[in-house]
C-alpha positions as CSV (number, residue, x, y, z in Angstrom):
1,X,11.1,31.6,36.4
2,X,11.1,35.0,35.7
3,X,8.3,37.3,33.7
4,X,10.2,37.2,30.3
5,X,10.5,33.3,30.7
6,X,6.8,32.9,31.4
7,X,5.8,35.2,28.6
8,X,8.4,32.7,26.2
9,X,7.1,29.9,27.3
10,X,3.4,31.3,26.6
11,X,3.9,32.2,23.1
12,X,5.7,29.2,22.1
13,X,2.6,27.3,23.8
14,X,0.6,30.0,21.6
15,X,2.4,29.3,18.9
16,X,2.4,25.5,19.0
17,X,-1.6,25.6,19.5
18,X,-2.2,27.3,16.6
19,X,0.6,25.2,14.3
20,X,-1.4,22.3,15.6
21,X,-4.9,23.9,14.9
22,X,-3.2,24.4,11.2
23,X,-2.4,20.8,10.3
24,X,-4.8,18.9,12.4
25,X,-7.0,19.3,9.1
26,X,-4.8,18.1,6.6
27,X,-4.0,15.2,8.3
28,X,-7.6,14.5,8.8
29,X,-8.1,14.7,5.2
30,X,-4.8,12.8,4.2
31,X,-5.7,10.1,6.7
32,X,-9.4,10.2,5.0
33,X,-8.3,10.1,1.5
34,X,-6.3,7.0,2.1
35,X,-9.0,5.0,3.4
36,X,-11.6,5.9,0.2
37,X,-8.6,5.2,-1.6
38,X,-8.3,1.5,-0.4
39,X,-11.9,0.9,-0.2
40,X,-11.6,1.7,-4.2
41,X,-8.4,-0.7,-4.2
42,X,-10.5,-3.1,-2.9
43,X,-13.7,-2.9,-4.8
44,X,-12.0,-2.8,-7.9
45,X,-10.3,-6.1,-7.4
46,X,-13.7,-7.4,-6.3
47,X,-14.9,-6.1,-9.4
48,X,-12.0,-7.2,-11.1
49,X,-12.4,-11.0,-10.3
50,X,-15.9,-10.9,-11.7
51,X,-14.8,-9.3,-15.0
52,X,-12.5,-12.1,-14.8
53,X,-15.1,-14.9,-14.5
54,X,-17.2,-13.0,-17.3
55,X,-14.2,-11.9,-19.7
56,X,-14.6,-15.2,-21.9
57,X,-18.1,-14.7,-23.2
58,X,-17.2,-10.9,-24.0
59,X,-15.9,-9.3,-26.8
60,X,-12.3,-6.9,-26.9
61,X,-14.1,-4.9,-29.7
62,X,-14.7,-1.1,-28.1
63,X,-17.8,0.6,-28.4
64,X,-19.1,2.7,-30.6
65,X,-19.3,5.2,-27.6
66,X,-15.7,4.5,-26.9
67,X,-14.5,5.2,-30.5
68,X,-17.0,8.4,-30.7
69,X,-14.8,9.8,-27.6
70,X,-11.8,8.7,-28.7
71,X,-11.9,10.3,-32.4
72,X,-13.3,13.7,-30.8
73,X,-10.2,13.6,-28.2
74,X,-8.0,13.4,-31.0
75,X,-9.5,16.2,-32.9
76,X,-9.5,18.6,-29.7
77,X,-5.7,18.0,-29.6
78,X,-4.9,18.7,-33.3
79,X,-7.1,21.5,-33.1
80,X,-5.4,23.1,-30.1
C-alpha cells in the first residue's frame, strides 16, 4: 500500500467512526421509545380488561370536568 492509500483508508475509518458516533444515539433512543411504547400497549390493555369488567355498573354520561374542557376548547378555536 502506498502513503496516499493508507491516508484513504484512514479517513474513511475516520469518517465511519464518527457517522457511527452520530447515529449510535438515535438508535438508542428509537430502540428506547419502542419499548415504553409497548409497556404502555400493554398496560392499557391490562387496564383495559378491567374497565371492561367494571363498564356495566358505570355510567356513559361525561363529566362535568369533561364538558367544562370541552366547551372552553371550542371557544379557543372560534376565537382564534
Amino acid at each position: 500500500m502506498t502513503g496516499n492509500q493508507i491516508q484513504g483508508l484512514i479517513g474513511m475509518t475516520a469518517t465511519l467512526g464518527i457517522l457511527v458516533l452520530l447515529v449510535l444515539p438515535s438508535a438508542f433512543g428509537i430502540l428506547r421509545e419502542r419499548r415504553v411504547d409497548r409497556q404502555i400497549r400493554k398496560a392499557q390493555e391490562a387496564h383495559g380488561e378491567k374497565e371492561a369488567q367494571k363498564s356495566s355498573s358505570r355510567s356513559t354520561v361525561p363529566s362535568t370536568a369533561t364538558w367544562y374542557a370541552d366547551g372552553r376548547r371550542s371557544k379557543k378555536l372560534v376565537s382564534s
